[in-house]
N, C-alpha and C positions, 0 to 999 in steps of 0.2 A: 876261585875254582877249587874244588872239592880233588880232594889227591885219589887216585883208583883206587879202589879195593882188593883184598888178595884175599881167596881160600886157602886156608891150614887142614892138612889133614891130621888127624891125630886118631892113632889107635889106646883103646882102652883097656890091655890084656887081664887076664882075671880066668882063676881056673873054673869057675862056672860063671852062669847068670846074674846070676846074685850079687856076687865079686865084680862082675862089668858092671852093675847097676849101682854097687857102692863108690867106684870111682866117679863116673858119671854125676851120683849125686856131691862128691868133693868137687867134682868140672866148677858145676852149676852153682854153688854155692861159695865160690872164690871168685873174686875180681871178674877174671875170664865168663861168668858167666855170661852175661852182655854179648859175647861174640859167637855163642853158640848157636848154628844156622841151621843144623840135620845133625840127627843121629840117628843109625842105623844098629842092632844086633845079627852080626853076621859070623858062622862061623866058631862062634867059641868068643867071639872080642866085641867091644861097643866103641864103633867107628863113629867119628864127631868129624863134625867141617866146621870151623871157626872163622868168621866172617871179620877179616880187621883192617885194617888202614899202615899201608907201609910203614908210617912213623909209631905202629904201634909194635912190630915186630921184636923191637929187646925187651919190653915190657912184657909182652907175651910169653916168648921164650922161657924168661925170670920165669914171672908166674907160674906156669904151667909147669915146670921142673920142682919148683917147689911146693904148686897145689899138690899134682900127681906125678910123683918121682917113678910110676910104672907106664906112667905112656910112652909108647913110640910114637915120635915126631915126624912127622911124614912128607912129602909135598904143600911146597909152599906155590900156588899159581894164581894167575892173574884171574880175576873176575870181570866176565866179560859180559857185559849187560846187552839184548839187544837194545835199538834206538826206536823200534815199533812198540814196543813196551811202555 
């Protein structure tokens, strides 16, 4: 049996567009890219949801502090799939 899934939020801060979208391409082009599920441009920041697997959480964590040392780390929550799907 397959272990649940969890959504990561992760914000992208950057004082333009531009800057959101250079991080974004560090996200994407490091390990973590694979778990990239949505990104949105909201705001001034480029919001990511990263799609990963409990036992991948200190892996992630690692990663992503040393991909991009300016993201804020956000909500970690359960992915809840329906069963009609």
């Amino acid at each position: 049996m397959r272990s649940p899934r969890a959504w990561l939020e992760v914000v992208l801060d950057a004082n333009n567009e531009a800057g959101a979208r250079a991080h974004l391409a560090a996200l994407l082009h490091s390990p973590l890219g694979v778990y990239v599920a949505q990104t949105a441009f909201v705001h001034g920041a480029m919001r990511v949801q990263l799609d990963i697997a409990p036992e991948d959480i200190d892996f992630t964590m690692h990663t992503l502090i040393s991909s991009v040392p300016q993201a804020t780390i956000g909500a970690l929550r359960p992915r809840i799939v329906s069963r009609g799907a």
